[in-house]
Every structure is written in structure tokens, then in C-alpha cells.
C-alpha positions in Angstrom: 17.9 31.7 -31.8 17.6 28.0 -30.9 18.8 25.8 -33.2 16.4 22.4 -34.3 19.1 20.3 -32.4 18.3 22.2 -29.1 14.7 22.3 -29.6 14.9 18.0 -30.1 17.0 17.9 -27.1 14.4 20.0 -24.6 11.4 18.0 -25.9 12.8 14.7 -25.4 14.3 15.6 -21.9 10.4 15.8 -20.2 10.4 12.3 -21.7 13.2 10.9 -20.3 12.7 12.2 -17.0 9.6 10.8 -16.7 10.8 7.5 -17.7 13.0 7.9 -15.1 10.8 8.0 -12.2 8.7 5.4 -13.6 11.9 3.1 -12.9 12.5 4.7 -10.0 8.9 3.7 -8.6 9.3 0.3 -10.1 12.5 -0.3 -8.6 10.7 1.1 -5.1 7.9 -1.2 -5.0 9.6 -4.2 -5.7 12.1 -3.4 -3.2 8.9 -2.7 -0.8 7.6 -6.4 -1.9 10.5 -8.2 -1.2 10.7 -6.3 2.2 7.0 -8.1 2.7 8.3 -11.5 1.8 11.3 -11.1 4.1 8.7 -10.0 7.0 6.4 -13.0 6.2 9.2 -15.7 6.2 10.4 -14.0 9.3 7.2 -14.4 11.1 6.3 -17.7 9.9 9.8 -19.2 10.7 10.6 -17.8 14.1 6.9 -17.2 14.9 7.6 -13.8 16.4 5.1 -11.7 17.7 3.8 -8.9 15.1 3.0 -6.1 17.1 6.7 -6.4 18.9 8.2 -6.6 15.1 6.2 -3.8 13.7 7.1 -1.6 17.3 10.8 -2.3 16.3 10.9 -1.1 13.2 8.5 1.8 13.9 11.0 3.2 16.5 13.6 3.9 14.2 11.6 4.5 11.0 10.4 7.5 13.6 14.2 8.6 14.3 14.8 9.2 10.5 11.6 10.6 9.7 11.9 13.7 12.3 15.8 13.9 11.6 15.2 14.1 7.7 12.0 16.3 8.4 12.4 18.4 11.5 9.0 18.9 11.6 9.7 21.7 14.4 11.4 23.6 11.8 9.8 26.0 9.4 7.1 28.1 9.2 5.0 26.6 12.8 2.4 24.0 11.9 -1.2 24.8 12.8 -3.2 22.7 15.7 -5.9 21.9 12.3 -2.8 20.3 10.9 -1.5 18.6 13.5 -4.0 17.4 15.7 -5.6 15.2 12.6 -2.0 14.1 12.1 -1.7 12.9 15.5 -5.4 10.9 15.3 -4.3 10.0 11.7 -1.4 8.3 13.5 -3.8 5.8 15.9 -5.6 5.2 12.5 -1.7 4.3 10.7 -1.1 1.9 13.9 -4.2 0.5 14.0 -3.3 -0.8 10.2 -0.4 -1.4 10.7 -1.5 -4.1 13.5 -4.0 -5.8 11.0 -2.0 -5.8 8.2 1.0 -7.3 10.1 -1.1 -10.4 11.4 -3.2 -10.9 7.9 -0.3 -11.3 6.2 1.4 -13.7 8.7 -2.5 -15.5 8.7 -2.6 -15.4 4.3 0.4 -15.2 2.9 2.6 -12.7 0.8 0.7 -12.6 -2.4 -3.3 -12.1 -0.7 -1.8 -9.1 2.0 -0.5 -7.4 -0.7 -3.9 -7.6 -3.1 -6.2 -6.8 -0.3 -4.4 -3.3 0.5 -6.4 -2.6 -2.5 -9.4 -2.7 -0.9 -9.1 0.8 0.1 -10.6 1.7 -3.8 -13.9 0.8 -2.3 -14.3 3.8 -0.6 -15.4 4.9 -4.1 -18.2 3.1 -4.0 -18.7 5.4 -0.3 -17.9 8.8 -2.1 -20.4 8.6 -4.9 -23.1 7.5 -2.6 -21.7 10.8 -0.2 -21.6 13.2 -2.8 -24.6 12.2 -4.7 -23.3 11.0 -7.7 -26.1 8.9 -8.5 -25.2 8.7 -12.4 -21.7 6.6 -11.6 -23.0 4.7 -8.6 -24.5 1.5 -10.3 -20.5 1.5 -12.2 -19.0 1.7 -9.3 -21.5 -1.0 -7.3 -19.8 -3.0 -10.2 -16.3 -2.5 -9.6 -17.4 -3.3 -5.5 -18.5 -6.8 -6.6 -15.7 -7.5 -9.4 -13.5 -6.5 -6.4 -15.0 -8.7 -3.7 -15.0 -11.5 -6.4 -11.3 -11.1 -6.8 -10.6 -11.5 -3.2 -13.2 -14.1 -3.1 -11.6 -16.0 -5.5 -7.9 -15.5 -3.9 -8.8 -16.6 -0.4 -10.3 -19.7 -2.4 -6.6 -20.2 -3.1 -6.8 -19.4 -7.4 -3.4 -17.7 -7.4 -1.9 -21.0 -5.5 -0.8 -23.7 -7.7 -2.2 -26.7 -5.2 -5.6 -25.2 -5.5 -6.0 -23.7 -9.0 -9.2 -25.4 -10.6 -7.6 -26.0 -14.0 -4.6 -28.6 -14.0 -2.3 -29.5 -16.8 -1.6 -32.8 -15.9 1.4 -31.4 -13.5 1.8 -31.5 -9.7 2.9 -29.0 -7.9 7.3 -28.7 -6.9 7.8 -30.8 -3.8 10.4 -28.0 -3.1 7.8 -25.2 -3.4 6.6 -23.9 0.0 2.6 -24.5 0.2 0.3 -22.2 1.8 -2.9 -23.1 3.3 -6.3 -22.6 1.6 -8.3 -19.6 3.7 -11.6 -18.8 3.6 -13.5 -15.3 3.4 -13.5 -14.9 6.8 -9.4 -15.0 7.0 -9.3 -11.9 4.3 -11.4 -10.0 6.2 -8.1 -8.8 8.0 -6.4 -7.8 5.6 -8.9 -6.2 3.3 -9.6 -3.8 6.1 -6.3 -3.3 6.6 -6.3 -2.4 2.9 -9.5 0.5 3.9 -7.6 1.7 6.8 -4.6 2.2 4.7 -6.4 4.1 2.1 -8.2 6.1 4.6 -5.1 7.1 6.4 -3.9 8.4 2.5 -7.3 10.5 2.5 -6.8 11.9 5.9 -3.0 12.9 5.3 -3.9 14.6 1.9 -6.8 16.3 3.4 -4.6 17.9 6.1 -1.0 18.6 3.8 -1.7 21.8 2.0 1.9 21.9 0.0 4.2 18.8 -0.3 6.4 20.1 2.1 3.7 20.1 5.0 2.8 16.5 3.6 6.1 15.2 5.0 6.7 17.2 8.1 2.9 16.3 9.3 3.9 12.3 7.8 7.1 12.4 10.4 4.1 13.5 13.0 1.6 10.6 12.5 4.6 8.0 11.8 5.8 9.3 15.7 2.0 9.4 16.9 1.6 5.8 15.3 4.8 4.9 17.6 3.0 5.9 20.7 -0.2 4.9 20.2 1.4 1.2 19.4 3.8 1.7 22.6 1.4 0.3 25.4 0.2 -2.2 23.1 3.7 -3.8 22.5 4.4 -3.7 25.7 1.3 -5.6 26.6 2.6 -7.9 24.3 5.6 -8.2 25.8 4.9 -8.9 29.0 1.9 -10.4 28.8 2.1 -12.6 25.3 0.2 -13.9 23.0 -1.2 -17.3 22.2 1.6 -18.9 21.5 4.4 -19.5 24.3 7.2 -18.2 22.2 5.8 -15.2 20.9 7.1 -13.2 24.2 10.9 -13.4 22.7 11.8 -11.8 19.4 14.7 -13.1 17.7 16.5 -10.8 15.6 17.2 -10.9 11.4 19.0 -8.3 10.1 17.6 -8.2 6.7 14.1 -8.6 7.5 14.0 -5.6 10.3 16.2 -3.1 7.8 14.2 -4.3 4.9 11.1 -3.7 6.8 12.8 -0.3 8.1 14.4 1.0 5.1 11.9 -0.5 1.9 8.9 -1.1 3.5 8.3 2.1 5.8 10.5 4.9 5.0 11.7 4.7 1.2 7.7 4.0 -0.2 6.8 7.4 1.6 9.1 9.2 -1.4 8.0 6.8 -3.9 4.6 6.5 -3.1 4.9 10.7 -3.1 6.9 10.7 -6.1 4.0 8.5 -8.0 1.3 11.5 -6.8 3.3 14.5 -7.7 5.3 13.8 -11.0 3.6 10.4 -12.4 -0.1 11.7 -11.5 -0.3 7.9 -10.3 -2.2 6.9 -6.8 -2.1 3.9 -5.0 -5.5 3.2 -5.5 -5.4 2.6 -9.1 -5.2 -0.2 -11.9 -1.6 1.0 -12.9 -0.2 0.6 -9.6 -1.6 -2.9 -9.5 0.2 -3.5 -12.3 3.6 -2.5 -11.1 2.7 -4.7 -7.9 1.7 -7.5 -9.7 4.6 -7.7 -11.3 6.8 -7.2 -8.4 4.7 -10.3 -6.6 5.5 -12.6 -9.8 8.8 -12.4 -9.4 8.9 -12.6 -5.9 6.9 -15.9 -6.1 9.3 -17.4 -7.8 12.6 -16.4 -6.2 11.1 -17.3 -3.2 9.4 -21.2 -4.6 6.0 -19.9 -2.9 3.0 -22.4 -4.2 2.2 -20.3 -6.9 -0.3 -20.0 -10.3 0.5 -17.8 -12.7 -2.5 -18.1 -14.5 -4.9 -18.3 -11.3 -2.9 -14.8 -10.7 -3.2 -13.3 -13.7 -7.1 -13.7 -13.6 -7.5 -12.5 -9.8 -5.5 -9.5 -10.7 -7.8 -8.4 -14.0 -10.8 -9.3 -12.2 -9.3 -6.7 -9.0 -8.4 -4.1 -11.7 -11.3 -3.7 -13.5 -13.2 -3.6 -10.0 -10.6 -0.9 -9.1 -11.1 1.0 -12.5 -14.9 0.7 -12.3 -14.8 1.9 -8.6 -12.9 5.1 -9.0 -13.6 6.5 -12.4 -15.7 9.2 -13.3 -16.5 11.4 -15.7 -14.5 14.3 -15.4 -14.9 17.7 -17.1 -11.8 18.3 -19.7 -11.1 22.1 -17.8 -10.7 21.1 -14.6 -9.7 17.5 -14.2 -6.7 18.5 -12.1 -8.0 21.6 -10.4 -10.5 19.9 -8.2 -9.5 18.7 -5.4 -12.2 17.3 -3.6 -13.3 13.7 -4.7 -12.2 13.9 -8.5 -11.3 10.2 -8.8 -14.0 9.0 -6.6 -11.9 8.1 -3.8 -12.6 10.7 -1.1 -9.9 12.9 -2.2 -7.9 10.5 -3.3 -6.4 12.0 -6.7 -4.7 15.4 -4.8 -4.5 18.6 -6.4 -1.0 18.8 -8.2 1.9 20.9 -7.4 3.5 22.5 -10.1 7.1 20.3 -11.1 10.0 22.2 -9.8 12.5 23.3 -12.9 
């Protein structure tokens, strides 16, 4: 019989675990974020062509991915597994491309809060499905959304360009960015789609957790060769400036970029899905982000509004929120596993926690 110390002990350990991974995906994103601000002041100081930095670190993001997956081990992957993997790969380039030169174009902070664009394919899946009771909510959470990115690209979450003053000037030590328009975000908002849809795709395909990361080692390695030819175009050919052809090397910024930024937010991002019931897509993970940005901000002196911030990132999380919530029934809210947060699949069917 167990005794009442026992039975404390085994109800408070569920707890404790799962404050545990909640650092642990704090601790991942930030380290993800400051891999983004080492890229950008990379880019921006030895102005480096993106596609050659992004083909760098691909190559041996690809090497670790197939030696800690060995997707050629196992029970044999079928061609309908693969063969979206591979195309889900050009896709994973492809953003990886846009993302890369939208945030070298606007900055840190307006990369990172466009890759939450990808919640507007909500707006796509209740129009799909016919869920014509949530559309007009999430029509609402669309505009709240666009008005959030309207309002960064106006240059709110910047300290130089923040409507309301207090009298203070900005740091002359601070490093200013440059106001944008609409049209600059554009890049990196659908960078922010492609990303999500990429999420879809690999869920869609995976069938167990296991297959998730032996199919993610295929598209990472399909990415690689699909962004071959392109870097090499690059390369040879260059871009618009003269110095883009040579690439000088930084240590920390490619095995931040390596490490955080590709390979280590695959487990964290996985570990948010299939213990913390969290997506990316969602207004908690813009929470952990947006704290991860502040501090960033202001380790790294950027030209920064804390309270220009703060109202982008409600006005984005309440679009978010509106955009990919439904009504669910109580039974089933984790057995379906089609489009039960309104995001094309994008809240997967759980797999039972290992004990």
C-alpha cells in the first residue's frame, strides 16, 4: 500500500516535468533568437551573400541530421512518405531564401514577427472546410494581424519612430534601423506562410514521431540540393553588390546558425508539439518569442520601443488567437487530426508520453 508521501511525490513529479520542458523550450528559443541576431549583424556588417550563408550552414546541419537519424535505417520509408518530403524540401529552401534576405532587408525584431504569418492559413482552412460559423472571427484575427505588421513596418517597435515620445531622444550608441514600408514585409511575411506550410506538409506526411525526424533529415537534405545550383549561381555569378561573391567567415554566427537556429529548434519545436501541446502558430509561443526579442534588443542596443512592442505583439496575438481558434467538441479535441485548430492540420494528433 502506498503511503500519502508517495502518492504527493507521483503527483507532483507530472508537474515538475512539465515545468521542465517549458524551460527547456524557453531556453531553446532564445538561444534560436540570438542565433538570428548574430546572422543579421553578420550580414549587415560584412554584407555577405545570403543564399551562400544559408548553403553553408545547410551542408552540415544535413551531415548531423542523417548521422543522428539514419533515415535508411528502420522499418523502409514509403515513396507517399518520402517523395512529399523531398518536394517539401524545395518548399523549406525556398523559405529559407526569403526569410534570409527579409531579415537582412528589416531587421531582427520584424523577421522574427512575420514568421507568424503562417496563422493566416486559418483564415484559408475555414473557408476550405466550410466552416462558415468561425470564418467572420477568423477574417478578424486576418486584419488584427495585417495591422500588426502594418504597424511594425511603420517602424512602432523602433524607438526613432514610435508616435508617442516622452520628452527623450533616442541613445546615440543604439544602432538605428531604417523605417520600411509594407511592400519591404511582404518578404518576410511569406516567408512566415511558407514556413508554416512546410509544418503542415511534414505533419501530414509523419505518421509517428519517429518517421517525423527520419522524413525531417530527408527534406533538410532535399532543401540542400534544391539550394545547391542556386548558391552556386551565386557564387559565380553574384549579386548586386561587388562583394557579395566572397564570404568571410564568423565562427559564432555560422555555428549559431548551425547548432541554434537549424538543428536544436527541430527538438524543441518537437518537444513543444508532443509534451507541451504547444504549436508554433500560436499566441503562447509568441509570448516566449517576444520575450526572447526584448532581451535581445537590448543586449544588442538595437533602436528599440518597448512600448511600440508590446502593442504590435498584442495586436499580432489576438489576430493569431482569433485566426486559429474554434470551437471544439470536449470528446474529441485531441483525436482529430485533420484541421482542429484551424490551421490546416496544424495542432497534430498526440502521441502518448513515453513512461
Amino acid at each position: 500500500m502506498m503511503s500519502p508521501k508517495q502518492t504527493s511525490e507521483d503527483r507532483g513529479s507530472p508537474q515538475f516535468g512539465h515545468t521542465s520542458l517549458q524551460i527547456i523550450h524557453i531556453l531553446g528559443n532564445f538561444l534560436r533568437i540570438w542565433s538570428v541576431y548574430s546572422m543579421y549583424r553578420y550580414l549587415t556588417q560584412t554584407g555577405a551573400s545570403v543564399v551562400l550563408f544559408i548553403f553553408c550552414c545547410l551542408v552540415p546541419a544535413t551531415i548531423l541530421f542523417l548521422l543522428l537519424q539514419k533515415p535508411w535505417k528502420g522499418r523502409p520509408l514509403s515513396n507517399t512518405q518520402v517523395v512529399p518530403s523531398v518536394i517539401n524540401g524545395a518548399i523549406t529552401a525556398f523559405y529559407f531564401v526569403l526569410w534570409g534576405k527579409g531579415l537582412k532587408l528589416c531587421g531582427p525584431l520584424r523577421a522574427l514577427m512575420a514568421e507568424y504569418s503562417g496563422a493566416v492559413l486559418g483564415v484559408l482552412s475555414a473557408a476550405l472546410y466550410g466552416q462558415r460559423q468561425h470564418l467572420w472571427k477568423k477574417v478578424g484575427g486576418l486584419v488584427a494581424m495585417l495591422a500588426s505588421f502594418y504597424l511594425l513596418s511603420q517602424g512602432w517597435a523602433m524607438a526613432s519612430y514610435f508616435p508617442i515620445k516622452f520628452g527623450e531622444d533616442p541613445d546615440a550608441d543604439v544602432q538605428t534601423e531604417h523605417n520600411l514600408g509594407m511592400k519591404e514585409m511582404i518578404l518576410p511575411i511569406f516567408a512566415g506562410i511558407l514556413s508554416a506550410l512546410r509544418r503542415v506538409i511534414a505533419r501530414r506526411v509523419s505518421l509517428k514521431n519517429l518517421y517525423k525526424r527520419r522524413l525531417h533529415a530527408i527534406t533538410v537534405a532535399s532543401a540542400t540540393c534544391f539550394l545547391f545550383p542556386v548558391a552556386m549561381w551565386d557564387m559565380i555569378i553574384g549579386s548586386d553588390s561587388a562583394g557579395s561573391k566572397d564570404l568571410p567567415f564568423s565562427t559564432w554566427a555560422f555555428f549559431s546558425t548551425i547548432t541554434f537556429g537549424i538543428i536544436l529548434i527541430f527538438y524543441i519545436d518537437n518537444i513543444a508539439e508532443e509534451r507541451l501541446h504547444m504549436v508554433f502558430s500560436s499566441p503562447r509561443h509568441l509570448m516566449v518569442a517576444g520575450g526572447c526579442i526584448i532581451t535581445m534588443e537590448i543586449v544588442y542596443q538595437m533602436d528599440f520601443s518597448l512600448m511600440g512592442f508590446l502593442i504590435c505583439a498584442l495586436i499580432l496575438g489576438f489576430g493569431i488567437y482569433a485566426a486559429t481558434s474554434l470551437q471544439r467538441p470536449r470528446g474529441d479535441s485531441l483525436q482529430r487530426s485533420g484541421h482542429s485548430d484551424g490551421i490546416l492540420g496544424e495542432q497534430v494528433q498526440m502521441s502518448p508520453l513515453p513512461t
